[in-house]
N, C-alpha and C positions, 0 to 999 in steps of 0.2 A: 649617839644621837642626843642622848638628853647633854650630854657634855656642850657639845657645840650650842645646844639652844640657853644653858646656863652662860655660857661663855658671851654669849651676845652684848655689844655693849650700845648699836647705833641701829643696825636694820636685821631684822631675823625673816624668814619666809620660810614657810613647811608647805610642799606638794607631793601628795600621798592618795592613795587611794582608801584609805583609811589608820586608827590610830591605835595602838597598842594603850592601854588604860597608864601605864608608868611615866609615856613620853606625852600624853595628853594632859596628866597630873602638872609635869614639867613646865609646858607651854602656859598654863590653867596660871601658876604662879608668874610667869613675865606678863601676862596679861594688865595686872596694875601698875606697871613701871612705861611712866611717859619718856623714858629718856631711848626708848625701845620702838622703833616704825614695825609692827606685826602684822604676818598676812598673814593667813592659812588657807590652804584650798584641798577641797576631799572631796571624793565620788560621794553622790548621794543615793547609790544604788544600795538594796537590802542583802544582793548577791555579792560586795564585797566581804560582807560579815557572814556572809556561809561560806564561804571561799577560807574566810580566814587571815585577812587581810589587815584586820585590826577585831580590836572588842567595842561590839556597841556601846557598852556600857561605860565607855569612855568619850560616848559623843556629845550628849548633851549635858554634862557637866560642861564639859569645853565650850559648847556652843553659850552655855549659859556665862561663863565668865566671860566669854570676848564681849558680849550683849551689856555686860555690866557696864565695860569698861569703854561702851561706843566704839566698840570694834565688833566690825561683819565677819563673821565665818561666812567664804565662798565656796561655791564646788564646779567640779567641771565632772560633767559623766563620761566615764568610762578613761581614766585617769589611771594608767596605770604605771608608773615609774616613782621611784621617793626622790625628795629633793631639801635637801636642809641647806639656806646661806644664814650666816651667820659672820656681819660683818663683811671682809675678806676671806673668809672661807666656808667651802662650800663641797658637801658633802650629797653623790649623786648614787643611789643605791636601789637595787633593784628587790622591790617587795617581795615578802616568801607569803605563798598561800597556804598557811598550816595543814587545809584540808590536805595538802598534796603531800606537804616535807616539811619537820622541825628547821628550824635553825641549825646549821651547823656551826659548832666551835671552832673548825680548823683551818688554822687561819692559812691552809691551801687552798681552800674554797670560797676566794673572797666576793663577796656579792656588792661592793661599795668602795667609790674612789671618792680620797679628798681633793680637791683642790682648791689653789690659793692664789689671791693677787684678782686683776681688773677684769677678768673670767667669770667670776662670782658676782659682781657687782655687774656684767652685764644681762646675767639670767636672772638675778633677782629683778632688773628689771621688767625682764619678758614675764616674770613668774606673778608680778604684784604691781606692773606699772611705777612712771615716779618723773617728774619731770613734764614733757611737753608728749612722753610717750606713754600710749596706754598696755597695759597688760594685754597679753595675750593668751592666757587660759583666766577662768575662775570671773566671769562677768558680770554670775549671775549668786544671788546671797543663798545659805543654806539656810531657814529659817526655824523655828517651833514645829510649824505646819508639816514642812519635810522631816525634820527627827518623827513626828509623830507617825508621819505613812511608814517611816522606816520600821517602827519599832512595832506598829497593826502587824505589819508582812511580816516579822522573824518572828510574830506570837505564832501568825497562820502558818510559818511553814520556817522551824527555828532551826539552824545550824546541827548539824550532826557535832557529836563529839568530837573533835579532831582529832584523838589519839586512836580511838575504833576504825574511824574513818580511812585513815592511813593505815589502819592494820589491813583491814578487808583490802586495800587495793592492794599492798603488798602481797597479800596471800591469795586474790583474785590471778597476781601477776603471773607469778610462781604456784599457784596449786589451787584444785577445785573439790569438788563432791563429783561422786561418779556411783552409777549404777547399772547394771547389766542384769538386763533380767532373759528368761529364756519361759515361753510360756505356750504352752498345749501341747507338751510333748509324749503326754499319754493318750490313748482313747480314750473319750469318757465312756464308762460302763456304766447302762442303769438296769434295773428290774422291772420288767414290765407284767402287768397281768396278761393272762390271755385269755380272750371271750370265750366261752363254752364252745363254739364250734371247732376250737383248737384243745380240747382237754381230751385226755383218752388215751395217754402216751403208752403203748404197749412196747416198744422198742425200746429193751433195758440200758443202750445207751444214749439215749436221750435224757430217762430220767432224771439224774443229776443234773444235766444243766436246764432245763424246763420246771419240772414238778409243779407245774399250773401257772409259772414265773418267766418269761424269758432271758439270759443273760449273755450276752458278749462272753467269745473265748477268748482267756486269757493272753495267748501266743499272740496276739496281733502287735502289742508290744514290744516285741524281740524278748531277747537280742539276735542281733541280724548280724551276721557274716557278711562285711563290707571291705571294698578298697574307701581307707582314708588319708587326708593328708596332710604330713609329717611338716614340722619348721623347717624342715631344708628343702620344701616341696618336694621330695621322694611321698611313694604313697607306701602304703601296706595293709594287710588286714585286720581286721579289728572288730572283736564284739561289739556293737554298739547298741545302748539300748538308753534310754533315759536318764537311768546312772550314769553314763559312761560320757553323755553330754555335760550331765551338772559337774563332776569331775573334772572335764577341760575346764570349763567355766570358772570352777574355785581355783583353777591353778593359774590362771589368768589373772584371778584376785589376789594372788597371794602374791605374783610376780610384777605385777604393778601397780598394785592399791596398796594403802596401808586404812587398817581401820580402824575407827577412833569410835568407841563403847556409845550407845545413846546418841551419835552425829549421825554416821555411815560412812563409805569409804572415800579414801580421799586421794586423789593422783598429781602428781606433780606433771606441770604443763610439759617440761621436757620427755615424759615418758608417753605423753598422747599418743603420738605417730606410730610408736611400737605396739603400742596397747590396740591401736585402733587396724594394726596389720593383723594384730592374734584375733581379734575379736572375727574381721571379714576370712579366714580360712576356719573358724570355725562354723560360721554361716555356711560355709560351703561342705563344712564334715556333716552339717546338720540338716543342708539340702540331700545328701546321701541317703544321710537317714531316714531323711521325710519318702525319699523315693521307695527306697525298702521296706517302710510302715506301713505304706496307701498300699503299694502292690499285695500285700499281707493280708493287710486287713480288705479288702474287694477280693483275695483267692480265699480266705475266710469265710468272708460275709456268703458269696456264692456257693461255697462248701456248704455251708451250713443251713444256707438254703435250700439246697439240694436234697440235703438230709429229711429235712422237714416234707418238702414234697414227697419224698418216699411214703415218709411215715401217715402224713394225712388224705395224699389224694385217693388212696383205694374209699376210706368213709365217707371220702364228699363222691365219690364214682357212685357208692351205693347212696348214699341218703343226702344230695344238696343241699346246703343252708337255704333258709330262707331268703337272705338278702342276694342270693344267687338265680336261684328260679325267678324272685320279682323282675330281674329284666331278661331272665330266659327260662321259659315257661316248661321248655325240653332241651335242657342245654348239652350240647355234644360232651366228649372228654376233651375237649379243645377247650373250650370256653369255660369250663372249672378249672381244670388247671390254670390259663391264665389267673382267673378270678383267686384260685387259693395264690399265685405267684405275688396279685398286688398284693392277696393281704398280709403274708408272708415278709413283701421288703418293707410296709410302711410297720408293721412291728420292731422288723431289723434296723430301722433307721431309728425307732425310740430309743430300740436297746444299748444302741452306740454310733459313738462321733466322732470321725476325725477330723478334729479343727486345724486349719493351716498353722505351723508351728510359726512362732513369731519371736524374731531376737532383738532386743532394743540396747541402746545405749544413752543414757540419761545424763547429760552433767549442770550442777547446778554451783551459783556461785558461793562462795563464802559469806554466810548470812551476819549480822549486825551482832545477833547474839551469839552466835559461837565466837567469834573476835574476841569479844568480851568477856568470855570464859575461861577463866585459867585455867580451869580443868580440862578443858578442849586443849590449850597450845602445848600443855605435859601431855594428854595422852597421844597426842598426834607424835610431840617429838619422842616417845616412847618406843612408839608404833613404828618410826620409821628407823629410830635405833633395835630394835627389833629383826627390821625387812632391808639388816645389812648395807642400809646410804652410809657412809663414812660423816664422821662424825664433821666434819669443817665442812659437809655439803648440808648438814643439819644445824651448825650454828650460822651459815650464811643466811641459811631462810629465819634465821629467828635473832640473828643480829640486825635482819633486814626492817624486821617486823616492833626492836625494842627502839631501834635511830627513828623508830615514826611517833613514839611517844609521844605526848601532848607534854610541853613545860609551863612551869607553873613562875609567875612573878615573882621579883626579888624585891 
């Protein structure tokens, strides 16, 4: 590009949607040479310099030389194709948006045809007018007034990094954050006091789990002797108790996350499908369990209420509480028993909960700052040299991730 624009010796015309600072530099000097007809025409949008398109910082310089030299910098919005003539030849190239993809060096991915001869001379006409014929883009001037809106909008809201930029979509493309959480898969057990009309435990196996306190038993937890089921969908049986859930869970982790120290885990997109087949037959080992846990804990809770009623209705038979007589003045053995039964479950509901078990799966993208993190891309590729990916399935993701580099001017 700058070659062609040095080369110029009668008419030059650049159409771009914006300019890289080296081939602006370029143009900035043919600017005081009369023997030279110059156009330029460029987006004046603030989104081609997030994009990537060119560097701001190369526009109004340029705009200030053409201005010297009685020459208009034009633009046409939304412009997106390069176009360099230069003389008889004439060079038609398709712009790279940094934010996306580097430049490639190889010259099998060419992005830019020359051509030569009265081809050239008749798109520099359509590009810049000349003659009895007017231009057909670029009609209108880029002036002070537009650099300045330009340059307000990229303070308010300025260009990501392009080489982060293209990290995160690469690693957005191929690989995310994942989390699996499994949550209320115990009962909650609390200690409750109990009012004086419930103290007076004479039934030595009570004392331990009452002593003025009440507590949820243990056994409601399992583990429960279940049909569960197996990767091949065969079922079989299986202790299963809380442990036995987080266990599938870690092994789930372990066979398709890999995890990176201070990030959390991180899954490659191609393993979703699989990850997300173990995850839904473990929901359904874990409806098992849910089923086993509930019927436990209500053949428990009920036990155990049972228990109680033993132990306390003979003393409310002989002596009723007070807030029992207040609305039965001569109450049958009907109506205390009810009466101790409510107040019996609303203690057993303090004492313990079983919350619906709930299984989630969480993924979130590749944030700005881990990209940016060298220590994040070793320990990731660590992790996954670790969790057995062969090694060219681990330099593709990170050959994918270094071809997005940002390059720096010559």
């Amino acid at each position: 590009m700058i070659e062609l624009i040095q080369s110029a010796r009668h008419q030059l015309v650049v159409v771009a949607p914006a300019l890289t600072t080296p081939v602006a530099k370029a143009l900035a000097a043919r600017c005081g040479d009369d023997s030279v007809s110059l156009s330029v025409v460029l987006d004046a949008d603030p989104e081609v310099y997030r994009l990537g398109y060119g560097d701001q910082a190369a526009l109004e310089p340029l705009r200030g030389a053409m201005t010297a030299n009685g020459l208009a910098l034009a633009r046409q919005p939304g412009i997106r194709i390069g176009l360099i003539v230069a003389d008889e030849r004439m060079l038609v190239y398709s712009p790279v948006p940094r934010l996306i993809e580097a430049g490639s060096p190889n010259p099998e991915k060419p992005n830019a045809l020359v051509i030569s001869g009265h081809a050239a001379k008749q798109v520099a006409t359509a590009a810049s007018g000349g003659g009895d014929c007017p231009s057909e883009i670029g009609h209108e001037g880029l002036g002070p007034d537009d650099v300045s809106r330009i340059e307000a909008e990229l303070r308010d809201t300025p260009p990501q990094p392009f080489d982060i930029a293209r990290a995160i979509r690469v690693f957005s493309s191929q690989a995310e954050f994942v989390e699996l959480e499994i949550e209320n898969l115990r009962v909650v057990v609390r200690r409750v006091q109990l009012p004086p009309d419930l103290l007076g435990i004479r039934s030595e196996g009570l004392i331990p789990r009452i002593n003025s306190t009440l507590s949820a038993p243990a056994e409601v937890n399992g583990p429960f002797d279940i049909e569960v089921e197996q990767a091949d969908g065969a079922t079989k049986r299986a202790k299963v108790d809380a442990r036995w859930v987080n266990e599938q869970r870690a092994a789930i982790e372990r066979e398709f996350t890999f995890l990176v120290p201070r990030h959390g885990r991180v899954i490659l997109i191609r393993d979703k499908q699989r990850f997300e087949a173990e995850v839904s037959r473990l929901e359904r080992n874990i409806e098992r369990f849910r089923v086993a846990a509930n019927a436990a804990f209500h053949a428990s809770r009920e036990g155990f209420k049972q228990t109680l009623l033993d132990e306390f209705l003979p003393a409310w038979n002989e002596n009723p509480p007070a807030f029992v007589t207040r609305y039965y003045p001569h109450p049958s053995d009907k109506e205390i028993k009810d009466r101790l039964a409510e107040r019996l479950d609303g203690l057993l509901e303090q004492a313990s909960t079983l919350r619906p078990i709930r299984c989630s799966v969480l993924y979130k993208g590749i944030t700005w700052a881990s990209a940016n993190d060298p220590d994040f891309t070793k320990m990731l590729t660590d992790a996954m040299k670790k969790g057995g990916v062969p090694k060219a399935e681990v330099a593709r993701l990170f050959s994918e991730f270094d071809a997005a580099k940002g390059q720096t001017d010559q």
